[in-house]
KOLMIMAR-294690 format. One record per atom (N, C-alpha, C, O): residue in one letter; x, y, z. Coordinates in steps of 0.1 Angstrom, whole numbers, padded with zeros to 4 digits, always signed. Layout:
N
AXYZ...
END
This chain:
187
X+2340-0055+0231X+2337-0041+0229X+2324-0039+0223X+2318-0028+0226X+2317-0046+0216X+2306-0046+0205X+2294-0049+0218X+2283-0044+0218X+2298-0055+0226X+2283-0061+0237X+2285-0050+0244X+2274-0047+0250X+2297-0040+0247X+2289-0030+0255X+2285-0019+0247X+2280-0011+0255X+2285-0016+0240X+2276-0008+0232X+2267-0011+0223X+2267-0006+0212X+2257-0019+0226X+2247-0026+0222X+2234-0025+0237X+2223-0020+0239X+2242-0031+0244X+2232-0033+0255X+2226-0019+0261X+2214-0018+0266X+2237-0007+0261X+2227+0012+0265X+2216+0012+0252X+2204+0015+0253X+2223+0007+0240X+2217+0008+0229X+2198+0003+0228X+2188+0010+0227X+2200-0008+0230X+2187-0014+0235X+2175-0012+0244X+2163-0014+0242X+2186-0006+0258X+2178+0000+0271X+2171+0015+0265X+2160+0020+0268X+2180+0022+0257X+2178+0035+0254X+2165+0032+0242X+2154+0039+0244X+2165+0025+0234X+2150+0019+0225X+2142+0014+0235X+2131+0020+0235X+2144+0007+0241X+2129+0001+0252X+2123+0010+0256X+2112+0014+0253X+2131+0014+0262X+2125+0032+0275X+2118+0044+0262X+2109+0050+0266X+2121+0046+0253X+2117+0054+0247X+2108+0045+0242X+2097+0050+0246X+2103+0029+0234X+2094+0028+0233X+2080+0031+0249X+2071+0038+0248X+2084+0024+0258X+2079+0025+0268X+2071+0038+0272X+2060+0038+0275X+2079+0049+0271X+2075+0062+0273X+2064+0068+0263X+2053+0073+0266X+2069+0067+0251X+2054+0067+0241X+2047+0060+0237X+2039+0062+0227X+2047+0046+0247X+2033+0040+0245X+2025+0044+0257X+2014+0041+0257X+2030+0052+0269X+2023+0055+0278X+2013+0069+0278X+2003+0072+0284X+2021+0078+0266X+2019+0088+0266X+2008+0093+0257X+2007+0085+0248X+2000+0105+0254X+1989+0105+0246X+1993+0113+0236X+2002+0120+0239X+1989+0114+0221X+1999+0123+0212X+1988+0137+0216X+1976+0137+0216X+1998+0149+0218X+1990+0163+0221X+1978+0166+0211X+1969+0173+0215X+1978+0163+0196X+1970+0163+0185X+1959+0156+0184X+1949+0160+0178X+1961+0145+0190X+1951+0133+0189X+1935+0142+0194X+1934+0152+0201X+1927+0133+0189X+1912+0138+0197X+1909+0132+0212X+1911+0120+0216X+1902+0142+0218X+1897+0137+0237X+1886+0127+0231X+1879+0130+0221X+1886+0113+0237X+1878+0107+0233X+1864+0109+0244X+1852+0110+0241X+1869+0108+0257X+1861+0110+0266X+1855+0127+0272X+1863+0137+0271X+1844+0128+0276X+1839+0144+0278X+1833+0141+0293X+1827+0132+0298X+1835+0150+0297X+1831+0151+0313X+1814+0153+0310X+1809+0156+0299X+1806+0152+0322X+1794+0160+0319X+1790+0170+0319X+1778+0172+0316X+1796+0178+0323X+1793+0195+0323X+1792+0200+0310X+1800+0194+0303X+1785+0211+0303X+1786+0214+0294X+1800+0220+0293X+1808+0221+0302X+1803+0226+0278X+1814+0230+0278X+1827+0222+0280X+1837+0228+0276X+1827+0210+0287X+1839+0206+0294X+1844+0196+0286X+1854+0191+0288X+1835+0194+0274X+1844+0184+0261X+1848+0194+0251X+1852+0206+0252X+1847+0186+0244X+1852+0192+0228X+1840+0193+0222X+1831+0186+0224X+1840+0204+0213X+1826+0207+0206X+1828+0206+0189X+1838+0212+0184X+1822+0202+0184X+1822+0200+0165X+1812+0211+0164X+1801+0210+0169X+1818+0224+0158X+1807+0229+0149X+1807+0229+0133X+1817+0234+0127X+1797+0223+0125X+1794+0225+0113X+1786+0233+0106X+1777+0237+0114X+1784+0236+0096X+1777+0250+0090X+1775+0241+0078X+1783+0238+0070X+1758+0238+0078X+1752+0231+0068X+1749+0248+0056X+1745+0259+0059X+1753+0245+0046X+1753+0254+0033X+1739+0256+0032X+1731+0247+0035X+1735+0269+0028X+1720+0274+0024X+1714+0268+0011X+1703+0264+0010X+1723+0266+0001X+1721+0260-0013X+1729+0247-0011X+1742+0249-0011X+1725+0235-0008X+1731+0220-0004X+1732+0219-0021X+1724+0225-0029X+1742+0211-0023X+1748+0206-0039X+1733+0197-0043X+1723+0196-0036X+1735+0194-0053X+1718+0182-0055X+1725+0169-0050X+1736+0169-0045X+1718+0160-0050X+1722+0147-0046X+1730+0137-0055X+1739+0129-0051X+1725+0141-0071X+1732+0131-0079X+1744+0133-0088X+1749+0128-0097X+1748+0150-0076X+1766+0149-0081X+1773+0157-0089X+1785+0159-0091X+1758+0164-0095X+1763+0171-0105X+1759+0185-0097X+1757+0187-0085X+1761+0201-0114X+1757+0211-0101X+1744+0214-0104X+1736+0209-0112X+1744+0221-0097X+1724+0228-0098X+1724+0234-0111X+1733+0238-0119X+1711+0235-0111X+1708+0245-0123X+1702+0261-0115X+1697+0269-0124X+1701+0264-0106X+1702+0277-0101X+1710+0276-0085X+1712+0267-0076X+1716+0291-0089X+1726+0292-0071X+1725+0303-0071X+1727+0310-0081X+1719+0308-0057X+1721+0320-0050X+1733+0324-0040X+1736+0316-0031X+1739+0334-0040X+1749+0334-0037X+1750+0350-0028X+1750+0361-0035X+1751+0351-0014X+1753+0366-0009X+1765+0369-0004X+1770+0362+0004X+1773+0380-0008X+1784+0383-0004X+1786+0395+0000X+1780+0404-0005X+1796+0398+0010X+1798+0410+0017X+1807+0419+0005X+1809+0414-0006X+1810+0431+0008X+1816+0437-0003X+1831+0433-0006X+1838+0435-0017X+1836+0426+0008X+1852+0423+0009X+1854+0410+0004X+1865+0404+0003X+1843+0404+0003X+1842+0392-0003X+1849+0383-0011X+1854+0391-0018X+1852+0372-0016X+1854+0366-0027X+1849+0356-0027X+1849+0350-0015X+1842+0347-0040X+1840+0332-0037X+1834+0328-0056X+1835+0336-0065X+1831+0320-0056X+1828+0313-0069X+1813+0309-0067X+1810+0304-0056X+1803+0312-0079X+1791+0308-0083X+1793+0300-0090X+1802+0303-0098X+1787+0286-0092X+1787+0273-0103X+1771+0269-0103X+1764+0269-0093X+1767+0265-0117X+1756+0263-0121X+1759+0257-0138X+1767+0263-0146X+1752+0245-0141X+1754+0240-0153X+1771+0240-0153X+1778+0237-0143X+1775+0245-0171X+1787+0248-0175X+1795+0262-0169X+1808+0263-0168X+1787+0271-0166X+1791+0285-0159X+1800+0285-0147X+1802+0273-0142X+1805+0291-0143X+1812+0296-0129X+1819+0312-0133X+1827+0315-0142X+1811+0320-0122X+1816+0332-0120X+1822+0333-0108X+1816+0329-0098X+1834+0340-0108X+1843+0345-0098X+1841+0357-0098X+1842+0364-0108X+1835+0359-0085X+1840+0372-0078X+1851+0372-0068X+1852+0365-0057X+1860+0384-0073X+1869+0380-0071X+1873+0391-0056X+1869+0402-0061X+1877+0392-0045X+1881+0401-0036X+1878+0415-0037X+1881+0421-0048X+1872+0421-0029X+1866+0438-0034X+1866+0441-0047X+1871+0451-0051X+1861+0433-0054X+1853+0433-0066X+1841+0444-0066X+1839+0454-0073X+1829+0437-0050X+1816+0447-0050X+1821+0460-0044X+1832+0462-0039X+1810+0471-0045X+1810+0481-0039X+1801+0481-0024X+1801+0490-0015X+1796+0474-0025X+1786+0470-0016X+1780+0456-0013X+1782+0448-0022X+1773+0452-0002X+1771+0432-0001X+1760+0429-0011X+1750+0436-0011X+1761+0420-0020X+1752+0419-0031X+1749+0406-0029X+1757+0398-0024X+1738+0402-0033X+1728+0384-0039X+1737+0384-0054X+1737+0395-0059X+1743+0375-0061X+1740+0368-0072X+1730+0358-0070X+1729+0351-0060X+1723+0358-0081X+1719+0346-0086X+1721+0344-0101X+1719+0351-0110X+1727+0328-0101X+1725+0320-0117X+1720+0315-0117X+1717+0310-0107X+1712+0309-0133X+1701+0305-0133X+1702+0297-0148X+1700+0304-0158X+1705+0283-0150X+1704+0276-0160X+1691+0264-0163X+1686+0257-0154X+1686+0263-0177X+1675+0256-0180X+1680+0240-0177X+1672+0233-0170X+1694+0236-0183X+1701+0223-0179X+1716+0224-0177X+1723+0234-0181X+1721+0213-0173X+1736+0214-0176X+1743+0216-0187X+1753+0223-0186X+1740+0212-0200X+1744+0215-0210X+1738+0229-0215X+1740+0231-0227X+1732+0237-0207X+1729+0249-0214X+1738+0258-0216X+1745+0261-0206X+1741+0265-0232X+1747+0276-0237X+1739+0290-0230X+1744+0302-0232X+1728+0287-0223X+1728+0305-0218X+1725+0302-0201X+1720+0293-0194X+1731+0315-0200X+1728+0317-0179X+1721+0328-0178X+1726+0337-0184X+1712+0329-0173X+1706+0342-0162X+1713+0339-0153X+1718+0329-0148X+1714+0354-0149X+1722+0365-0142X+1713+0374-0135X+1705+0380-0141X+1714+0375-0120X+1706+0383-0116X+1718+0390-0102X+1726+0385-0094X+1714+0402-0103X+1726+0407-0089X+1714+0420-0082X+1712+0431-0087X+1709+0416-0071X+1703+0426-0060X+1714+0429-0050X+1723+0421-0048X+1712+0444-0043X+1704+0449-0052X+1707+0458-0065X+1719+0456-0067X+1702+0464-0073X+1706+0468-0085X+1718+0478-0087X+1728+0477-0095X+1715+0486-0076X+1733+0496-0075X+1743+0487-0073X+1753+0490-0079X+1745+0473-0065X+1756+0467-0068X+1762+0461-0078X+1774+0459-0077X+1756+0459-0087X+1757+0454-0103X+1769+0461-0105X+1770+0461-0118X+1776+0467-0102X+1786+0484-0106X+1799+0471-0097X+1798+0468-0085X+1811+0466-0107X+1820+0461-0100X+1831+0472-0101X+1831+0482-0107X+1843+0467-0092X+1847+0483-0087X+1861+0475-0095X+1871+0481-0099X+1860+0460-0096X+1874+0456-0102X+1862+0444-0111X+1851+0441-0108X+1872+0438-0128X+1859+0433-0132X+1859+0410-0124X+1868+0402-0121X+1843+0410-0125X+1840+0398-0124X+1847+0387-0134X+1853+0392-0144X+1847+0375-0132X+1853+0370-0144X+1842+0360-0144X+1837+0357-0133X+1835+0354-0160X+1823+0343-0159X+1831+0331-0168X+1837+0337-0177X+1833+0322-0168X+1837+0307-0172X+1830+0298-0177X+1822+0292-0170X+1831+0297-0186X+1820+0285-0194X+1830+0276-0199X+1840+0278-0205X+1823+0264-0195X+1832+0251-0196X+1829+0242-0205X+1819+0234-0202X+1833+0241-0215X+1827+0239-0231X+1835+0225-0232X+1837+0224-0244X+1840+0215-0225X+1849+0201-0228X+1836+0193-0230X+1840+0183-0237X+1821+0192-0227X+1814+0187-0230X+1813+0183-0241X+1810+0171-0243X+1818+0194-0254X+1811+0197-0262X+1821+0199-0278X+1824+0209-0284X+1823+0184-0282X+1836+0182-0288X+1838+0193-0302X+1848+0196-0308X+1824+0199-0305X+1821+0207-0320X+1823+0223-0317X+1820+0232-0325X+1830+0226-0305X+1831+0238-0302X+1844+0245-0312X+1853+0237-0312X+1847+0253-0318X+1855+0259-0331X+1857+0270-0313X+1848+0277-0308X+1870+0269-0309X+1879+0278-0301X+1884+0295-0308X+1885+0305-0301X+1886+0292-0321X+1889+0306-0330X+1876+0315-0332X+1877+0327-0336X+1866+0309-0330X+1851+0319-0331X+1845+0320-0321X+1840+0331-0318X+1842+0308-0313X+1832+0309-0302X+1834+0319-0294X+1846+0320-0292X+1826+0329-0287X+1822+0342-0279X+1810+0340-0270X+1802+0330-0272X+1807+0351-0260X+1801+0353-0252X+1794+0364-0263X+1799+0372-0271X+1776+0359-0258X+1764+0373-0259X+1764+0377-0249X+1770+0371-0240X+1753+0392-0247X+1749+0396-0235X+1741+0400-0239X+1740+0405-0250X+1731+0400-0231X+1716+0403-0233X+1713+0418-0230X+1711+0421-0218X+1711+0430-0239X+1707+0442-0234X+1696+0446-0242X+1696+0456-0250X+1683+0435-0240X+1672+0440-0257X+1673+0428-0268X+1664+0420-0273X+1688+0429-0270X+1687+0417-0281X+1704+0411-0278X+1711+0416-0270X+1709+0399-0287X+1715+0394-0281X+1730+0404-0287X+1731+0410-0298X+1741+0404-0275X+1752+0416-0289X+1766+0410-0281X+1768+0414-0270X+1772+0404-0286X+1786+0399-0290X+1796+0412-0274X+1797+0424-0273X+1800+0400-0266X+1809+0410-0255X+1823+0413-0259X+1830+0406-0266X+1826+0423-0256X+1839+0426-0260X+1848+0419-0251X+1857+0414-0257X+1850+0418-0241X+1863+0413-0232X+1858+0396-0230X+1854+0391-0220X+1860+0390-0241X+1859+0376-0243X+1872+0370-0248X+1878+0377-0256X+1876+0360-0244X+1885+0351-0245X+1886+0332-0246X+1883+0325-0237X+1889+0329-0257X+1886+0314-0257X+1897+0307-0254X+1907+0313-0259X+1902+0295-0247X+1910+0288-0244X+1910+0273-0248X+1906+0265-0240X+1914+0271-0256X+1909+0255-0263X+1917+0248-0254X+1911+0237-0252X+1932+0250-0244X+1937+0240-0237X+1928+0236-0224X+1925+0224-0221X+1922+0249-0217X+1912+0246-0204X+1898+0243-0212X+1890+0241-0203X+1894+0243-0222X+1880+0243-0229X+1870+0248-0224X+1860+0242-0219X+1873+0262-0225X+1866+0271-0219X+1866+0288-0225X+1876+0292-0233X+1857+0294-0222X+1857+0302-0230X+1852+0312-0211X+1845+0308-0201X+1860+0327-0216X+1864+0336-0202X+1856+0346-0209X+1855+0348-0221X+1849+0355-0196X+1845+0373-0200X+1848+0380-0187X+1848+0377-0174X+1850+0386-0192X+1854+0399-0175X+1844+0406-0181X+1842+0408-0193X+1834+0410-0166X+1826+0420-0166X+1826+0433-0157X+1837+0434-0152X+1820+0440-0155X+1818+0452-0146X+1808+0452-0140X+1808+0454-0128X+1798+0448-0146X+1781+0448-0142X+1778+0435-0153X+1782+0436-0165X+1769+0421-0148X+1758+0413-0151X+1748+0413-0157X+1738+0417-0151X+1745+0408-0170X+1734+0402-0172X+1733+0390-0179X+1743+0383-0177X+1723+0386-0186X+1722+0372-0190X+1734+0372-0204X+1737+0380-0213X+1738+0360-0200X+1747+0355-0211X+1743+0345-0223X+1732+0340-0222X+1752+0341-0235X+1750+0333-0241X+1765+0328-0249X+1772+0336-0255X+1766+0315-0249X+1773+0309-0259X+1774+0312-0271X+1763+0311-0277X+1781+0315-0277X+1779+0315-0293X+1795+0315-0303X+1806+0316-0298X+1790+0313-0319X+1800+0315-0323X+1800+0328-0327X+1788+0332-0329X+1807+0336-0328X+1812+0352-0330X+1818+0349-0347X+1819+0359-0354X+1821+0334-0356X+1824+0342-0366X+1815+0339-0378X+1803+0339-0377X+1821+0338-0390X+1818+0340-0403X+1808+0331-0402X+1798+0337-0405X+1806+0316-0398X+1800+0307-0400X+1780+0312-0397X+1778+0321-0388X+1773+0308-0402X+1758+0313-0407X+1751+0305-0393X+1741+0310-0387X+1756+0290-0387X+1749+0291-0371X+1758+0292-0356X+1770+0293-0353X+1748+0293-0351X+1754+0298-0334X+1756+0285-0329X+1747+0276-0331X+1766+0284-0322X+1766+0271-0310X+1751+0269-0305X+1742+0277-0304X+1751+0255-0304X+1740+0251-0298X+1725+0251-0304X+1715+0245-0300X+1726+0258-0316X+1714+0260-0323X+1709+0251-0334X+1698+0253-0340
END
């Protein structure tokens, strides 16, 4: 009884191997292309306007254009701003602009100037794990309007080591500590 249900057993593995070694998987890539144009497969790639630097790290300036319906992330030095989905009112340029990686301050620039007006707020990210002397209960965000003045919608997070601001409208920023103590981060 055992040998005849072994032997369909066997035929029915062979044949199925047999059949998908003949066959091509529908996913796989066409290796071969006829000569006509059009009549292969085509690769398109979209080389980036701001290419990363070469040695891995990020830039110290990124320009950045977005439509109004937009969303995407600026990264430069420690910074990264999210804008985040109809955020703008209109298609705007960011640009950031840092002296080094380890720099406590970013330029900010948003053309053209009526876009600077966010319709929901921006969020900016500074990534302070570099930087083991950071005090999480004081450190704050400046903003530059004349002279340097302490942001109000600032937030520090000692678990992501990072310190958050939601904005409305852009300008130049700065690390700092916000308390009692007599120096600023970085100084």
């Amino acid at each position: 009884m055992r040998n005849g249900s072994v032997l369909p057993a066997v035929m029915i593995a062979t044949l199925a191997i047999f059949l998908t070694g003949c066959s091509r998987n529908p996913v796989a890539p066409t290796s071969s292309t006829t000569g006509a144009p059009g009549a292969g497969t085509t690769m398109i790639g979209q080389v980036p306007d701001d290419p990363p630097t070469s040695d891995g790290g990020t830039p110290s300036a990124r320009t950045v254009t977005f439509t109004a319906t937009e969303e995407g992330v600026v990264s430069v030095g420690r910074f990264s701003l999210w804008v985040r989905k109809n955020s703008l009112r209109m298609p705007a340029t960011i640009t950031l602009h840092v002296t080094d990686p380890e720099a406590l301050e970013c330029q900010i620039s948003v053309s053209p100037a009526a876009a600077n007006d966010f319709q929901t707020p921006v969020v900016l990210y500074a990534n302070m794990s570099d930087d083991p002397d950071v005090n999480y209960d004081t450190a704050t965000m400046l903003v530059w309007n004349g002279t340097w003045a302490q942001w109000t919608d600032v937030a520090s997070h000692p678990n992501q080591q990072n310190i958050v601001a939601h904005f409305t409208s852009l300008t130049d920023v700065k690390i700092a500590d916000g308390g009692s103590r007599h120096g600023k981060l970085g100084a």
